[in-house]
C-alpha positions as CSV (number, residue, x, y, z in Angstrom):
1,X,68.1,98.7,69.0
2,X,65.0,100.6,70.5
3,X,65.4,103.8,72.7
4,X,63.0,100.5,74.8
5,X,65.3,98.1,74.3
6,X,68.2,100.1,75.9
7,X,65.8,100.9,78.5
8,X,64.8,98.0,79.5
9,X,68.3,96.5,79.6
10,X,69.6,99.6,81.3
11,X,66.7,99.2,84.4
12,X,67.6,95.7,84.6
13,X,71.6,96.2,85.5
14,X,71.2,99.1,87.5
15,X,69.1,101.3,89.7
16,X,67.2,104.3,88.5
17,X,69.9,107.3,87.5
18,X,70.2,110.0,85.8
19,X,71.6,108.1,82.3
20,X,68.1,106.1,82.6
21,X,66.0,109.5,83.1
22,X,67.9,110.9,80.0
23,X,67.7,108.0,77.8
24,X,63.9,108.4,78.6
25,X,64.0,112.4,77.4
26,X,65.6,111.0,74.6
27,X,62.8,108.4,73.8
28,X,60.2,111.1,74.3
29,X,61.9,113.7,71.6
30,X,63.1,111.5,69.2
31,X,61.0,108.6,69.0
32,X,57.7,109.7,70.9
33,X,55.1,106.9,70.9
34,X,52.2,108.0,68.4
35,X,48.5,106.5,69.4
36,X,46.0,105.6,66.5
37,X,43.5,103.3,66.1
38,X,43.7,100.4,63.9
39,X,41.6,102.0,61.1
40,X,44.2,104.7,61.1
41,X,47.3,102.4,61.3
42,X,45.7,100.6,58.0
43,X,45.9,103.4,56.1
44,X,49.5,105.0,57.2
45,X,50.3,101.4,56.6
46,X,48.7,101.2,52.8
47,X,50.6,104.7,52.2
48,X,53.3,103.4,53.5
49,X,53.7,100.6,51.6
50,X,53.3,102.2,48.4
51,X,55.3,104.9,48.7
52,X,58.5,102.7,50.0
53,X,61.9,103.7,49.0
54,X,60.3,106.9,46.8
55,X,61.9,110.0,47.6
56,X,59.9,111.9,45.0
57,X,56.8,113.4,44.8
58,X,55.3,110.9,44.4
59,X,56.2,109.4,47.5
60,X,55.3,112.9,49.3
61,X,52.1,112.7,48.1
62,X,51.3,109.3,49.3
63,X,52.1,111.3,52.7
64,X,50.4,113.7,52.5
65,X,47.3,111.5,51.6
66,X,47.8,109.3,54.4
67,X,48.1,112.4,56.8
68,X,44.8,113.9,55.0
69,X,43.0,110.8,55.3
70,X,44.1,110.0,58.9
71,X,42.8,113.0,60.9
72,X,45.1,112.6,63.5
73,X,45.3,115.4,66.2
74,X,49.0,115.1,65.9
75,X,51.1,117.2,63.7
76,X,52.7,116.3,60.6
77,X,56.0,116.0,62.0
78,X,55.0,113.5,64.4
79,X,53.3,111.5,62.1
80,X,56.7,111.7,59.5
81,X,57.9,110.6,62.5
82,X,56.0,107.2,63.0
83,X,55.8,107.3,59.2
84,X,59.8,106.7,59.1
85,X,59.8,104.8,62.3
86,X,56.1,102.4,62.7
87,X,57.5,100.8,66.1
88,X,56.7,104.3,67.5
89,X,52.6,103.7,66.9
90,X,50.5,102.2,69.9
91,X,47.7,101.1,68.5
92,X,44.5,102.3,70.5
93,X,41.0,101.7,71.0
94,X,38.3,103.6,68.5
């Protein structure tokens, strides 16, 4: 389940509180919501997929390629971030 998921279920049994306005803290440092356009996506995607289950180097440096090729305005962490976790990327206009 999503941090949105529990979210959305949480705002629909209850009123706004204080677990819903954590939850959301907890969304926005652990699974922050990373904006690319599709171009970008395609190629984290194509990295992505080559590198699956690869903890090597080799797997690194189809990473660090990706982050290279990407030129994001993000750091690497956040993009290891939506790297391990691609429901986190909002694709956005170029």
């Amino acid at each position: 389940m999503t941090f949105d998921e529990v979210l959305d279920e949480m705002n629909a049994n209850q009123e706004p509180s204080e677990s819903i306005r954590f939850m959301e803290r907890l969304r926005d440092t652990y699974a922050p919501t990373v904006e690319m356009t599709k171009k970008q996506y395609e190629i984290l995607a194509s990295s992505r997929n080559n590198a699956v289950n690869r903890v090597d180097k080799v797997g690194l440096l189809e990473f660090m390629s990706a982050y290279a090729l990407l030129d994001l305005e993000i750091d690497h962490l956040r993009l290891m971030q939506a790297w391990l976790h691609p429901e986190t990327i909002k694709i956005v206009d170029e």
